[in-house]
C-alpha positions in Angstrom: 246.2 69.6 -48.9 246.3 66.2 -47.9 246.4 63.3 -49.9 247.5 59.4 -50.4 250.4 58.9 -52.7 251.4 56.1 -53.7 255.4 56.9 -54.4 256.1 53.7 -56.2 254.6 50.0 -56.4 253.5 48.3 -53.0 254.0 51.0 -51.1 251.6 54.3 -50.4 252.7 57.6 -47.7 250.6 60.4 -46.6 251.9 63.8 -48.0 251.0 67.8 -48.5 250.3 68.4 -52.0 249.4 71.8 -53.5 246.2 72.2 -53.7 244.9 71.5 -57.4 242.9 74.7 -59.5 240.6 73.6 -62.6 241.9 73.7 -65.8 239.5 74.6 -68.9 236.8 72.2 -68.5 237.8 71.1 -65.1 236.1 71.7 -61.9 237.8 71.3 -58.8 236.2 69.0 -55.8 236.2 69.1 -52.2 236.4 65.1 -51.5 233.7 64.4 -48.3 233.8 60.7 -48.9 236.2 58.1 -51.1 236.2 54.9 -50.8 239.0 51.5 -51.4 237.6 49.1 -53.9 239.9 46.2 -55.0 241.1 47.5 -57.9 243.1 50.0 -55.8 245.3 46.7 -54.7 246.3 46.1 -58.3 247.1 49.7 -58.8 249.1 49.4 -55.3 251.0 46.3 -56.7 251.9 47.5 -59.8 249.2 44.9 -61.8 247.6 47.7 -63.5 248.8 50.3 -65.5 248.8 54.0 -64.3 250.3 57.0 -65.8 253.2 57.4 -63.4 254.5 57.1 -60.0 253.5 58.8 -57.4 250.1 58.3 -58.3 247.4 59.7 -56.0 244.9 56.9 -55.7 241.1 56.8 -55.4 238.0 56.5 -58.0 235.1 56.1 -56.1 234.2 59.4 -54.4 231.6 62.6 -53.9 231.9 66.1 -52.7 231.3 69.6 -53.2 232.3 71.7 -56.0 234.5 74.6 -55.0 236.0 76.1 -57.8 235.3 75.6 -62.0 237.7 76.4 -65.2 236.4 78.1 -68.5 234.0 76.3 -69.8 232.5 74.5 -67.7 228.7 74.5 -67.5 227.1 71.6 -66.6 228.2 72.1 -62.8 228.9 75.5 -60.1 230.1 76.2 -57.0 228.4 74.5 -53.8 226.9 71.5 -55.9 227.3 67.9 -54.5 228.6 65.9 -56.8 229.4 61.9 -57.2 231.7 60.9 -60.0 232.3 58.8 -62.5 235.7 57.9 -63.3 235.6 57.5 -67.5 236.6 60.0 -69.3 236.9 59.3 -73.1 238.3 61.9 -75.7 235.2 62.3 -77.2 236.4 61.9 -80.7 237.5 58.3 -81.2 234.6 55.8 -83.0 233.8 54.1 -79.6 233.4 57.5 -77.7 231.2 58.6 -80.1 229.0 56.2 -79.7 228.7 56.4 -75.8 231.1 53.8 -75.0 234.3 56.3 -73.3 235.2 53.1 -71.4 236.8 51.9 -74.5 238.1 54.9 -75.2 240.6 54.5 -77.7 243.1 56.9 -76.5 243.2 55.5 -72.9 245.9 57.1 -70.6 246.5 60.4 -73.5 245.7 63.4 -71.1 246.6 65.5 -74.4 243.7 64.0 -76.2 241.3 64.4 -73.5 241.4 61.2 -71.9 240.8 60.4 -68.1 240.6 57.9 -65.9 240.0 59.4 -62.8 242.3 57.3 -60.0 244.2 55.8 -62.3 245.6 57.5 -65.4 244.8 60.6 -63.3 245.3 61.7 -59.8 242.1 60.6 -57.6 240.3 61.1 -55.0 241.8 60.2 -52.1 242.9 63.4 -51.4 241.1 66.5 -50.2 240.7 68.3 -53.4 240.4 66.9 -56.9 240.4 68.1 -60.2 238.3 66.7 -62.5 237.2 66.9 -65.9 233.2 68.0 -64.9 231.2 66.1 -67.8 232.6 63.3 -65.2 230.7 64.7 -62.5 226.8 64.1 -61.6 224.7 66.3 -59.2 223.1 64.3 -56.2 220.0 64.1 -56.0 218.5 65.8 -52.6 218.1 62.5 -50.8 221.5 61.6 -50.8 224.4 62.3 -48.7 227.7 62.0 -49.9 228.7 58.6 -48.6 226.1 57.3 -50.9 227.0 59.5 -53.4 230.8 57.8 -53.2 228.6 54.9 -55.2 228.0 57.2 -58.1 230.4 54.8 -60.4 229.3 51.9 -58.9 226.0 52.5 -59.3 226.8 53.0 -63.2 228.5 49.5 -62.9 225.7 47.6 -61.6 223.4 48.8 -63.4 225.0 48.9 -66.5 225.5 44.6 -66.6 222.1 44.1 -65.9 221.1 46.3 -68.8 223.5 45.2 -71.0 221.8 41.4 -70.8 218.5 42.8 -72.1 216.4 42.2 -68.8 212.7 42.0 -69.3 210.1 42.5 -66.7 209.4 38.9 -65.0 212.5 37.6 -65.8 214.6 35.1 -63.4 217.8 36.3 -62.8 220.9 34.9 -61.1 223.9 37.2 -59.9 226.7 35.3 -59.2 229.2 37.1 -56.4 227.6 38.8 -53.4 230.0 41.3 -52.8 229.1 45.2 -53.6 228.7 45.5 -57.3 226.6 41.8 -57.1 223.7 43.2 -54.1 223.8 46.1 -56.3 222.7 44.3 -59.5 220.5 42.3 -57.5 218.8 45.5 -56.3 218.9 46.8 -59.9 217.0 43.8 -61.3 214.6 44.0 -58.6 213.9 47.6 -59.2 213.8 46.8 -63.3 211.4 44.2 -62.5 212.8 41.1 -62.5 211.2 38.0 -61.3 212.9 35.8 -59.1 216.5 36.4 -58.1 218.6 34.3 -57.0 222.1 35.3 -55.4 225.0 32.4 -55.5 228.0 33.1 -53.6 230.7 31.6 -51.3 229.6 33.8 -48.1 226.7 32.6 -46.1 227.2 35.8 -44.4 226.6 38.0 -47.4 224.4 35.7 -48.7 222.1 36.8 -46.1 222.6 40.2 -46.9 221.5 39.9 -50.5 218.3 38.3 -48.9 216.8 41.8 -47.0 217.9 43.4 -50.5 215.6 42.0 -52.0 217.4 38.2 -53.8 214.6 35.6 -53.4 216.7 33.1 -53.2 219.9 32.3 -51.8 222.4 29.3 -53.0 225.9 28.9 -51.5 228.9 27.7 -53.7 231.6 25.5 -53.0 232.2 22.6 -50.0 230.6 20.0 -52.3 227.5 21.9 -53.1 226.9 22.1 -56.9 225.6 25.8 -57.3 224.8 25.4 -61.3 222.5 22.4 -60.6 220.6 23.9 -57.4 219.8 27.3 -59.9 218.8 25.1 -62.4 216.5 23.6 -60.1 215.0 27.2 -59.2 213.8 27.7 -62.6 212.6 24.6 -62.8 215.4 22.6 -64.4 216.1 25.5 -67.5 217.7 27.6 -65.5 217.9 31.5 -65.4 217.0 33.9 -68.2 219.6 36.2 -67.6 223.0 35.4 -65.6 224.8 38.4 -63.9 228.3 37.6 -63.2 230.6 40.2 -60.6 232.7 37.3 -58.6 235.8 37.5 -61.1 236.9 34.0 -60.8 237.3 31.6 -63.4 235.1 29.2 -61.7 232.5 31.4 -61.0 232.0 32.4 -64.6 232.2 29.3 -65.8 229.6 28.4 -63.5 227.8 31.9 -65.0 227.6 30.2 -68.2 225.9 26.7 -67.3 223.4 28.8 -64.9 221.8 29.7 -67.9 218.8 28.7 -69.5 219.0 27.8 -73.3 218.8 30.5 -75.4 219.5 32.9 -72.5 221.8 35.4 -72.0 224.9 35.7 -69.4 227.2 39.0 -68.2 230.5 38.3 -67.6 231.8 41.9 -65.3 233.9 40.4 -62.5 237.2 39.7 -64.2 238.7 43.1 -64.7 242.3 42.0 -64.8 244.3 39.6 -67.2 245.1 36.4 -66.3 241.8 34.8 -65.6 240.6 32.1 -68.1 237.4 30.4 -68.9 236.8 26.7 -69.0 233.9 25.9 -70.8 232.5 23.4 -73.5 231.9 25.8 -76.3 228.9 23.2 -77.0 227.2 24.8 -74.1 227.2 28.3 -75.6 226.9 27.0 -79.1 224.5 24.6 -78.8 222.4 26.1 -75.7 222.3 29.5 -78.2 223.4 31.8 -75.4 224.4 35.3 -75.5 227.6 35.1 -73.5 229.1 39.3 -73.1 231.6 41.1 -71.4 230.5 44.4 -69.5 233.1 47.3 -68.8 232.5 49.5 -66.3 229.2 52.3 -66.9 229.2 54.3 -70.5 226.9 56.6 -72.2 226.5 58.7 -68.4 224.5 55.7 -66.9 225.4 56.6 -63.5 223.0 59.7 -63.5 220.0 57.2 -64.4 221.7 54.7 -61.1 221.5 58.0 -59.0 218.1 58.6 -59.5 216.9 55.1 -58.6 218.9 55.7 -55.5 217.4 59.2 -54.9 214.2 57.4 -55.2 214.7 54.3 -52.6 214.9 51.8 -55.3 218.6 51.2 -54.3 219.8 51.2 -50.7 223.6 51.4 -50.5 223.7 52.2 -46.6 224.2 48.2 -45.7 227.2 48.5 -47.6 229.1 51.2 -45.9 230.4 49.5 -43.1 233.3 51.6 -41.7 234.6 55.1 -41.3 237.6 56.4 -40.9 239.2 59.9 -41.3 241.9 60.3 -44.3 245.2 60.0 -42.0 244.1 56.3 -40.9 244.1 55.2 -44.6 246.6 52.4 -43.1 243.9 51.1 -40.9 241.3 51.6 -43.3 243.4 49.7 -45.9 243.9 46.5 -44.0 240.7 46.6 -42.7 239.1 46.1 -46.3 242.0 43.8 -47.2 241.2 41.5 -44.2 237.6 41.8 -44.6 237.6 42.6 -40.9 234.2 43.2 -39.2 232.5 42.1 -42.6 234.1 45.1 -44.2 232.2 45.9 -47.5 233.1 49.2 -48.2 235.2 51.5 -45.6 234.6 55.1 -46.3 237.4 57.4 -45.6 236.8 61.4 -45.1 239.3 63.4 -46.0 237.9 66.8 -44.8 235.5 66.3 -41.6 
């Protein structure tokens, strides 16, 4: 089969691999459609850790189910199936409790751990073997480009639970890239109030707009994006901040959005070295709920699919290029340079 492999750090080659068969409790995958996301450039450059080099990248993919090891039940043969890429032991305190993203045997394959694209081989490849309590069935509706946005899904939706939203509710989601028109969709389909998207794109901004943000407030050239929110919700400010832009200014910004006594998620900063700058005063004296949200536990990405299934969630605007697995150079610097308002190139690796 063919695959991406990334040989060592900062640099990735096109090779024939054998094709993969499942192992108890594995099913193997025919990838249709995988996607790049940004984490795939830290994994590239070395930033995060993986289990070794070459690594076969890729973690945000659907396909078709060909083959399945002993065990394995809760998929067959010929399903379509989206994944999601956390994989816990199963054992350890946090995984019993749902949360497998804090898994705390991350990276011990012996143990049963998995993180699909980065402790383990990915998607970006024609066939993958994967654990299948990672895998979800599509719903009929869905094809499998949208089905590549089974983990995102999780993601999204996931923050916006996480902060408690209540029907009515004014929300802002800070960071209008993919996971942040996803939460905003997600809090419109929970029944939020007003929504209001902040980010440094007017072009995106826009986007956010038609799904379904009510209001739209750009950041940075002099603008002050914390008071204009404020100003939405008539001088409190929001009852629930979303944050997905990872910078340190936009979560510091996260956390003065919000109203007192209101909550803020902090998901966008998924590797080290970012730091927030904020007078604790404003937490502590504002008595806000300030959290961090990792990823999507406790199988939340099934619940995501069936809001998509059911038109609550429209991920089609964000699939904005094709390309078959063999340009993966092209597609890569495409997404890298943004070019042509790249959100999310999808790459097929068997057409």
């Amino acid at each position: 089969m063919r695959a991406v492999v990334y040989p060592e750090p900062k640099r990735f080659e096109l090779k024939d691999l054998p094709e993969p068969a499942p192992a108890p409790g594995q099913a193997v995958v025919r990838v249709m459609s995988s996607t790049i996301c940004a984490t795939d450039f830290k994994i590239f450059d070395g930033l995060w850790t993986v289990r070794r080099f070459p690594h076969v990248p890729g973690h945000e993919w659907s396909g078709q189910v060909v083959a399945v090891g002993p065990g394995v039940t809760q998929v067959k043969p010929g399903d379509r199936v989206g994944t999601e890429v956390h994989v816990g032991c199963g054992g350890c305190r946090p995984c019993l409790q749902g949360l497998y993203t804090l898994c705390e045997h991350y990276g011990d394959t012996g143990r049963g751990h998995g993180h699909i694209g980065f402790t383990v081989d990915g998607g970006l490849a024609q066939y993958c073997a994967v654990p299948a309590r990672a895998l979800h069935r599509l719903p009929e509706a869905l094809g499998y480009d949208e089905g590549a946005f089974t983990d995102n899904i999780g993601v999204a939706l996931y923050a916006v639970e996480r902060g408690g939203l209540r029907a009515g509710e004014g929300v802002a989601v800070v960071g209008p890239g993919a996971f942040g028109l996803l939460a905003v969709q997600v809090a419109r389909a929970l029944g939020a109030g007003t929504i209001v998207l902040v980010g440094t794109r007017e072009e995106r901004l826009r986007l956010g707009r038609s799904m379904g943000a009510d209001e739209l407030v750009v950041a940075g050239g002099g603008a002050d994006p914390v008071a204009r929110v404020r100003e939405i919700f008539g001088g409190k400010g929001a009852d629930l901040v979303v944050e997905f832009a990872g910078s340190e200014g936009a979560a510091t910004q996260a956390v003065q959005m919000a109203r007192r006594g209101g909550r803020v998620v902090l998901a966008g900063a998924t590797a080290p070295g970012r730091t927030l700058h904020v007078d604790l005063s404003t937490i502590v004296r504002g008595h806000l709920d300030v959290c961090g949200s990792l990823a999507n536990p406790r199988g939340i990405s099934a619940r995501g699919l069936e809001l998509m299934g059911a038109g609550r969630v429209n991920v089609k605007p964000l699939i904005t290029h094709h390309f078959p697995l063999e340009e993966f150079g092209v597609a890569w610097d495409t997404f890298r340079a943004r070019e042509g308002g790249a959100y999310r190139v999808m790459l097929h690796p068997n057409p």
